[in-house]
C-alpha positions as CSV (number, residue, x, y, z in Angstrom):
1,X,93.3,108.8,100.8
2,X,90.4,107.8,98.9
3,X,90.5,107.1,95.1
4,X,88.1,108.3,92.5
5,X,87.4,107.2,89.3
6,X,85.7,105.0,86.5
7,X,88.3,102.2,87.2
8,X,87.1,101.5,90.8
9,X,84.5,98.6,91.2
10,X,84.0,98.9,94.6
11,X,84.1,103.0,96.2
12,X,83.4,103.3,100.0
13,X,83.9,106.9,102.1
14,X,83.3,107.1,105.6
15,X,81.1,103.8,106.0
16,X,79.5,104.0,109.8
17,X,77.3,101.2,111.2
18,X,76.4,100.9,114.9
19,X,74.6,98.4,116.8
20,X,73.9,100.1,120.2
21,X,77.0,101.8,121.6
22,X,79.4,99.5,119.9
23,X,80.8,100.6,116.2
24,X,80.5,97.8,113.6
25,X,82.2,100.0,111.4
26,X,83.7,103.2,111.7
27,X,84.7,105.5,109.4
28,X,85.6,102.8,106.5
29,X,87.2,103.4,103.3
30,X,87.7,101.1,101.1
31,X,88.7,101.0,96.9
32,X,89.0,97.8,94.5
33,X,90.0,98.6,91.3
34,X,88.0,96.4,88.6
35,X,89.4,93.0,87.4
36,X,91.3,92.7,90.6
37,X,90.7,90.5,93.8
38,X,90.6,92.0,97.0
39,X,91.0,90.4,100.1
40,X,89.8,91.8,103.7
41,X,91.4,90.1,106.5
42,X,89.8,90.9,110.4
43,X,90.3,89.1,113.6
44,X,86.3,88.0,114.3
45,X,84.2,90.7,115.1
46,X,86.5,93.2,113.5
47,X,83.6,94.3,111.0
48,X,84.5,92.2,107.7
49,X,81.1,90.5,107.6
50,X,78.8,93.6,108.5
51,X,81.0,95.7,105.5
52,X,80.3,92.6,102.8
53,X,76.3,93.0,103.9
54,X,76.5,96.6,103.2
55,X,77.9,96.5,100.1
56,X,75.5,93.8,98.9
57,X,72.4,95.9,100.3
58,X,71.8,93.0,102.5
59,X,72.1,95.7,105.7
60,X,71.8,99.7,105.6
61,X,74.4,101.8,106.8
62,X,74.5,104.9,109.3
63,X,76.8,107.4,107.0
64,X,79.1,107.3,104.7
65,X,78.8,106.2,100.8
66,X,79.3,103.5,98.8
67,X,79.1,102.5,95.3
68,X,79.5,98.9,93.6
69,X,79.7,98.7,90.0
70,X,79.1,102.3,89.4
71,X,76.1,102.6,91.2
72,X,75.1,104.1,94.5
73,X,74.4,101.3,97.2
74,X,71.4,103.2,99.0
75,X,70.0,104.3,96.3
76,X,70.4,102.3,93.5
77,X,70.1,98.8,95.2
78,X,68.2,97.1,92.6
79,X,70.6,98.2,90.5
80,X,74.0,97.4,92.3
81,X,71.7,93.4,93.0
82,X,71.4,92.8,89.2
83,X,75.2,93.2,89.1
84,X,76.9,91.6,92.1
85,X,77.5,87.7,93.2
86,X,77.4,86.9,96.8
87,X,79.0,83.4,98.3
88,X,78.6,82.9,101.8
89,X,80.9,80.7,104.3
90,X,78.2,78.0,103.6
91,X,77.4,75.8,100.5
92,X,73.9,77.4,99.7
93,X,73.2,74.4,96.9
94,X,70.7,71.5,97.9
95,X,72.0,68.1,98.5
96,X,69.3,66.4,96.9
97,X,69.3,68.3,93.8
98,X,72.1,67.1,91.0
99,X,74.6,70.1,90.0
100,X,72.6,70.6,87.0
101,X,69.1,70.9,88.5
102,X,70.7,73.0,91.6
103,X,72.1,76.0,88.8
104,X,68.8,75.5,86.3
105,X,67.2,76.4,89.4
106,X,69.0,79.9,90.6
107,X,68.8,80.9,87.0
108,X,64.8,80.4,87.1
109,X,65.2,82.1,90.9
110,X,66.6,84.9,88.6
111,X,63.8,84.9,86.8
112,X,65.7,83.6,83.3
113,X,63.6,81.6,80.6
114,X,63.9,77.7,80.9
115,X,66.2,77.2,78.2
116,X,68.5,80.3,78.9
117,X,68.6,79.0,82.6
118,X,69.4,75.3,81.2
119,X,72.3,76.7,78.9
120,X,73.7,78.8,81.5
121,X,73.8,75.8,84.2
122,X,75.8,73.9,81.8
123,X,78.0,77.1,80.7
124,X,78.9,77.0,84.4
125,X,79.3,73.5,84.8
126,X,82.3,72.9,82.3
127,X,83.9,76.3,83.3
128,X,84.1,74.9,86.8
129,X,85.3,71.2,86.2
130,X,81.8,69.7,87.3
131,X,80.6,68.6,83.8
132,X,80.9,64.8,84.5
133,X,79.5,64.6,87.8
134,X,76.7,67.3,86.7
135,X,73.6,64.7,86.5
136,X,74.9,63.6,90.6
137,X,73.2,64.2,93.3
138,X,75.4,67.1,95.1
139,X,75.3,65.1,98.1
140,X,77.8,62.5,96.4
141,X,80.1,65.6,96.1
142,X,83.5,66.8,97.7
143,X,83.7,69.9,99.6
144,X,85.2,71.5,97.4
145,X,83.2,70.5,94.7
146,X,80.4,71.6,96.5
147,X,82.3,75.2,97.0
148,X,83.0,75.3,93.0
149,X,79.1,75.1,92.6
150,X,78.6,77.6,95.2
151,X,80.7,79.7,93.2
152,X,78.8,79.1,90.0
153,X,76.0,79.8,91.5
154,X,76.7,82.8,92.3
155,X,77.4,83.5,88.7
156,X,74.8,82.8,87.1
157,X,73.6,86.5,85.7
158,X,77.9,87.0,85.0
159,X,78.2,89.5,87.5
160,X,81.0,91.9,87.1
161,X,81.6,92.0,91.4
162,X,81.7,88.3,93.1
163,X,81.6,88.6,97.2
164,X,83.8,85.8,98.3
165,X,82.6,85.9,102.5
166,X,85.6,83.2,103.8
167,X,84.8,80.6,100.6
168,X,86.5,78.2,101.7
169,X,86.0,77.6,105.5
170,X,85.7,73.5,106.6
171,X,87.8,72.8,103.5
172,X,90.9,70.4,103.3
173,X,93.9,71.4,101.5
174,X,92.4,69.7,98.0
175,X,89.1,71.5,98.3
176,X,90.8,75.2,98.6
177,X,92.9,74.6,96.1
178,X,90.1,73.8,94.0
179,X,88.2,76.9,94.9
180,X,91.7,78.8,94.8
181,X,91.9,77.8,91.0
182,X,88.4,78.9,90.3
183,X,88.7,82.3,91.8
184,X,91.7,82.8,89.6
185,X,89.7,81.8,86.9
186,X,87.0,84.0,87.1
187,X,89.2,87.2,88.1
188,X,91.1,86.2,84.7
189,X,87.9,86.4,82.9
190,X,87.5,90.1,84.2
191,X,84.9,89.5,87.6
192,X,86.3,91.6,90.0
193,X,86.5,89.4,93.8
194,X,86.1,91.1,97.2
195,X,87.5,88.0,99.5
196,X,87.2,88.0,103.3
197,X,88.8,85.1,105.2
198,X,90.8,84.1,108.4
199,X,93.1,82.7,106.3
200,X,96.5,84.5,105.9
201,X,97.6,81.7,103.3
202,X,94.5,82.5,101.2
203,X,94.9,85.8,101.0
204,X,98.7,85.6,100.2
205,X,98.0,83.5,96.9
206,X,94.9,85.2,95.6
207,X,95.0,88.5,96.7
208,X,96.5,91.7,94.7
209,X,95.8,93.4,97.7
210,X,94.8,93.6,101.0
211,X,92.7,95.9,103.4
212,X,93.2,94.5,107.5
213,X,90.2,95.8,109.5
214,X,90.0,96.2,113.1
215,X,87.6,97.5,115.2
216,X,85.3,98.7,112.4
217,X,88.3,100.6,110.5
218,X,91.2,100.2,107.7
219,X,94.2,99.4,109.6
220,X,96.8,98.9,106.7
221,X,96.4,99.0,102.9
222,X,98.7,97.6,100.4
223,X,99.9,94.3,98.4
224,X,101.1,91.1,100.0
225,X,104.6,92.1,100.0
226,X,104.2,95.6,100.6
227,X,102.7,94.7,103.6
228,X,105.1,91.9,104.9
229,X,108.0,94.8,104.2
230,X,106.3,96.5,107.2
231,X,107.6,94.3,109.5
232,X,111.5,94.8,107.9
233,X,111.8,92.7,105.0
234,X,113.9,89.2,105.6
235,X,113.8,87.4,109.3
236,X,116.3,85.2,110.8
237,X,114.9,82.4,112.9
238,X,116.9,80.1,115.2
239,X,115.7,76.9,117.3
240,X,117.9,75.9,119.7
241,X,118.7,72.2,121.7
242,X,117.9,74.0,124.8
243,X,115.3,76.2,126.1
244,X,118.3,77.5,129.0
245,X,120.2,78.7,125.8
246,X,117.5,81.0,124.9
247,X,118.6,84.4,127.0
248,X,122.2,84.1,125.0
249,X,121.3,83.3,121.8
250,X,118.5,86.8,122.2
251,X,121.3,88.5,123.5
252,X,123.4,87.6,120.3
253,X,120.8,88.4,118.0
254,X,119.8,91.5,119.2
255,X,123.3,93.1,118.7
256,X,124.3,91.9,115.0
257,X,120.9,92.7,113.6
258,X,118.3,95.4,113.2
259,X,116.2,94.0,116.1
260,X,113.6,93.7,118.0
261,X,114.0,90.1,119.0
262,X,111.4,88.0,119.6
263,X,111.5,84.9,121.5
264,X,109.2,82.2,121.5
265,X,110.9,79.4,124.8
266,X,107.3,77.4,124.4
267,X,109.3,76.4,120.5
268,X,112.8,77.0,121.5
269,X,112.8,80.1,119.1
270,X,114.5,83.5,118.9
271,X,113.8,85.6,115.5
272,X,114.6,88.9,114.4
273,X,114.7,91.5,111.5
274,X,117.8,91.4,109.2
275,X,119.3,93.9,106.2
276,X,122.3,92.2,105.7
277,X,121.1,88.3,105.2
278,X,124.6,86.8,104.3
279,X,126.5,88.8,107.1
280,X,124.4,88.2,109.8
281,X,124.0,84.4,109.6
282,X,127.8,84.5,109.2
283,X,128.1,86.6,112.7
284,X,125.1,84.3,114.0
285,X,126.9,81.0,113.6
286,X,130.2,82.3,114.5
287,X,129.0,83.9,117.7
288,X,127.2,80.8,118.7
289,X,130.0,78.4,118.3
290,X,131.9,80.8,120.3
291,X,129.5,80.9,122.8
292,X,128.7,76.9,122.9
293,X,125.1,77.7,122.0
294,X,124.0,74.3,119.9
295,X,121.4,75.5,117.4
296,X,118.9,72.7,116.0
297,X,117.7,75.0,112.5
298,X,118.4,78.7,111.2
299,X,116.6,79.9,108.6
300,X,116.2,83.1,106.8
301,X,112.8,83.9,105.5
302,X,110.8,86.8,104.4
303,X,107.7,87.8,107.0
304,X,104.6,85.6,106.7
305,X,101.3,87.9,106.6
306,X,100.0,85.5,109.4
307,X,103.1,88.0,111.3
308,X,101.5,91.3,109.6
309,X,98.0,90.7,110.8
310,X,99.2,90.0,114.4
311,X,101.3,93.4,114.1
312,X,99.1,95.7,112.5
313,X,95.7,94.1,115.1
314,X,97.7,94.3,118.1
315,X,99.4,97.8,117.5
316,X,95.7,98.9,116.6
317,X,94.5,97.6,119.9
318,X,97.3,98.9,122.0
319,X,96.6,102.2,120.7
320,X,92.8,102.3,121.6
321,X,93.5,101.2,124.9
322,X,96.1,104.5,125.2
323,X,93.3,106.1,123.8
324,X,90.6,105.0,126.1
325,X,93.2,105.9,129.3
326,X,93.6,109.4,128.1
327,X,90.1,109.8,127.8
328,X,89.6,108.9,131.2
């Protein structure tokens, strides 16, 4: 069901967009309240990127509606432009240019007076952490410094939306965290952040919720956790000395908890759904033993959203192709 309301910084209805005979998107809805961040996770080709280049007027669309900021994408572009940030997968800042001279420049791009554009480039630069290596050439800097100014860049009129389009792709665990602090930092200070990315991690920390798109449509909705609950709240994993053990130990599984069982012989793995956390690994290690099965690790955990995605994509895809055969 799709919300209304002044609260909403991002509306879409019904977004279509075909390229030939193939949808893009079909039928999208999608709602961000303000002040929140977003995040909309796709397997490639699933329609993330074309539904970030619609709602940034970078791309028209075939039907639907859409409005960002309060205003109407189609037909208030300009307006919708004046109000929105857009960071790509790629550092758009020059390597030659120092971080100062790389922001005084978008803000003149923006068409803001010299000295406005100069205060606003070092606004940015100490909200960001970049003040002492502002006067360095941006090729001297880390990845994820260069990210950060990305980022800053693309606040440099204060926009009240910021499109995050997988932010912090190439990055080692140093650089995302860097970027993962900024985005909090902004979101704090009220910009509302519509993140795409492949990675489930990313989305787990930043995200107050989620949207999965496949094949041009929503596919689930809801928070992090509402969305690992899907799957049956808490998991029991067991590896096991040996692969020939495997068969048993499903067997065992499958009838002291809420199943399905899923084995994994390539990691000497069997895991499965579970209510009743203290009883079942009781029943687990006591039906082993009896059985001789020699386990190497158990652990109870809740669902990662790496295990949602997977779900939700392949349940989606399954369902097309029943589709597809009944059409035939």
């Amino acid at each position: 069901m799709v919300m209304h309301g002044t609260d909403l910084a991002i509306r879409a209805e019904g977004l279509r967009k075909r390229y030939g005979d193939r949808h893009a998107l079909d039928r999208l809805d999608l709602n961000v309240p303000t002040g929140t961040v977003h995040g909309l996770l796709g397997p490639n080709g699933a329609g993330k990127t074309t539904a970030v280049r619609i709602l940034t007027t970078l791309l028209r669309f075939d039907a639907g509606r859409a409005e960002v900021a309060g205003y109407d994408v189609a037909r208030q572009p300009e307006q919708v432009r004046y109000r929105i940030g857009l960071v790509g997968q790629y550092a758009a800042v020059d390597e030659i240019l120092s971080g100062r001279q790389n922001l005084a420049m978008f803000g003149r791009l923006y068409h803001l007076p010299g000295r406005v554009a100069d205060r606003r480039a070092d606004e940015l630069l100490h909200r960001f952490g970049l003040a002492d290596s502002a006067d360095k050439p941006v090729g001297r800097y880390s990845g994820g410094m260069r990210r950060r100014l990305d980022l800053a860049a693309g606040l440099i009129l204060a926009p009240a939306v910021l499109f995050l389009d997988e932010p912090t792709t190439g990055l080692d665990p140093r650089g995302r965290n860097e970027v993962w602090a900024a985005v909090r930092a902004l979101v704090g200070a009220g910009t509302t952040v519509l993140l795409t990315t492949q990675y489930l991690d990313e989305a787990d920390q930043l995200a107050d919720r989620i949207s999965v798109v496949d094949a041009g449509r929503i596919v689930a909705d809801g928070t992090p956790d509402a969305l690992k609950s899907r799957l049956g709240g808490d998991r029991i994993d067991v590896v096991l000395h040996r692969v020939d053990d495997l068969p048993e130990a499903a067997t065992l599984l499958g009838r002291i908890t809420d199943g399905p069982v899923v084995r994994d012989d390539d990691n000497r793995r069997v895991s499965a759904p579970v209510a009743d956390r203290i009883g079942t690994l009781t029943a687990l290690v006591r039906g082993l033993d009896e059985r001789g099965v020699a386990a190497e690790n158990i652990v109870l955990r809740r669902p990662t959203l790496d295990e949602v995605f997977l779900h939700l994509t392949d349940a989606d895809r399954e369902s097309d192709e029943r589709d597809r055969e009944v059409a035939r």
